[in-house]
N, C-alpha and C positions, 0 to 999 in steps of 0.2 A: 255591787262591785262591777266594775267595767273594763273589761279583757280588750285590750287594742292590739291590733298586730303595730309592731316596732319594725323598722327597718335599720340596721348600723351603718352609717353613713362613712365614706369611705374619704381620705384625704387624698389632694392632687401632689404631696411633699413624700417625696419616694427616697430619703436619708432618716434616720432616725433622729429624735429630738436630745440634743447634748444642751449641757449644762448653759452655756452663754446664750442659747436660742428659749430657752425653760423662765430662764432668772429674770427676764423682764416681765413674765407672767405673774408674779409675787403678788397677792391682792390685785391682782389684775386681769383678770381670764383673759385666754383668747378668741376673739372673734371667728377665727378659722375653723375646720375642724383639724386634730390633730392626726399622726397618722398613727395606723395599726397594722402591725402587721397581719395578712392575708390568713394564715391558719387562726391568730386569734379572731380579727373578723369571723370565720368560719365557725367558730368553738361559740361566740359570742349570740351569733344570729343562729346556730342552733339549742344553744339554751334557750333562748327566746321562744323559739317555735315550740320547743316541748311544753312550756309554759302555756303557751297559747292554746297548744292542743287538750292541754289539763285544766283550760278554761282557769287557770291561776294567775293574778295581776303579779306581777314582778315586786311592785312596793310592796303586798301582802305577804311575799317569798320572801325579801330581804327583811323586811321586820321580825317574821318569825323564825327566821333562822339567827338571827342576831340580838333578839330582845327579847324575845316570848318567854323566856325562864328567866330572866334575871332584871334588873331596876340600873340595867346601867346607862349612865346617861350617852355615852359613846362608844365606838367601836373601834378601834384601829388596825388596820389588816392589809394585806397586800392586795393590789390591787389582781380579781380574776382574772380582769381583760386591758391587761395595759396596754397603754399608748407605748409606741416604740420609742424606746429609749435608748442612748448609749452612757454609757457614765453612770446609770438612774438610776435609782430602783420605785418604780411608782406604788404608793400605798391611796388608799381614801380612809379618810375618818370619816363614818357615819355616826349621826346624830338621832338618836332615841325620840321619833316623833312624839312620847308620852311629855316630854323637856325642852318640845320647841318654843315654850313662852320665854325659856331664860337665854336663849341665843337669837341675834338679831337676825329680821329677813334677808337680809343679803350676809349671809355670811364672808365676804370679802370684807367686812365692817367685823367682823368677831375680834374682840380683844386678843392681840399679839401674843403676851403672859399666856393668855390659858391654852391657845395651840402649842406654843413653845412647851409648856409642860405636859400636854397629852405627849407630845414627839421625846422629847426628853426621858418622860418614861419610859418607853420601847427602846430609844436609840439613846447614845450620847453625841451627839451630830450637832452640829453651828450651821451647817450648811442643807439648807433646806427651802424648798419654796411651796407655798400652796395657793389656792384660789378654786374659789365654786364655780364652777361653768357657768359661762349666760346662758338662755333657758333656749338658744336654737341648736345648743349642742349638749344638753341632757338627755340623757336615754334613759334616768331613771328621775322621775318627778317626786313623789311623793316621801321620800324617805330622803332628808335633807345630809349631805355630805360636800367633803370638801378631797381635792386631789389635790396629795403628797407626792412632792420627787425628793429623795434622800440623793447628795452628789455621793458616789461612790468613787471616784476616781478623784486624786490629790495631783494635780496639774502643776510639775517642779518646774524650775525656768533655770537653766544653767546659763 
């Protein structure tokens, strides 16, 4: 196992991410980095370091905290360290690396149906976007997931 130090990489976009700016990303990552707010940067890059200090890989932290007792094939959760959102609520579904033969490697390619029903189950929500980072803005490699924004705000037009 191979302990890297990780750096969280900081965005030059100083508003948060609303819903019309998110909805193009839909199976589509973005190429940018997103922003984060400055305490989560902080909370973010110091779990890292304790990690690091504990000589513990982050993939081997997320697996056994989320799959080591149980056969599931996903995980659905709120995101620790979200990208700043208004309107949002950022979640990720992690993917059970023991079941990465049955999902495709680019999960932007995952069948529509079966996110729609992980989401479905937690939420009852229509309105949703996801997509897997391109790999210059993963911070976590090995333990395969996709970032959820649920829109929380119903935008009326009188």
């Amino acid at each position: 196992m191979k302990v890297f130090k990780m750096i969280i990489k900081y965005s030059n976009q100083t508003t948060p991410i609303t819903w019309d700016q998110i909805i193009k990303y839909h199976k589509n990552p973005p190429t940018i980095t997103l922003p984060r707010q400055h305490h989560v940067i902080k909370a973010y890059q110091n779990h890292i370091d304790e990690l690091d200090k504990d000589k513990i890989d982050i993939n081997d932290s997320i697996y056994k905290q989320l799959f080591s007792k149980n056969n599931k094939k996903y995980c659905m959760q709120l995101n620790k360290y979200p990208y700043w959102c208004s309107g949002l609520i950022h979640y990720v579904i992690w993917f059970n690396p023991n079941y990465n033969n049955l999902i495709p490697q680019d999960l932007n390619k995952i069948d529509p149906e079966y996110v729609d029903k992980i989401i479905k189950t937690k939420f009852n929500y229509n309105d949703y976007v996801y997509y897997e980072n391109v790999a210059s803005n993963k911070s976590i490699l090995g333990v395969k997931h996709l970032h959820v924004y649920i829109k929380t705000i119903v935008e009326t037009h009188v």
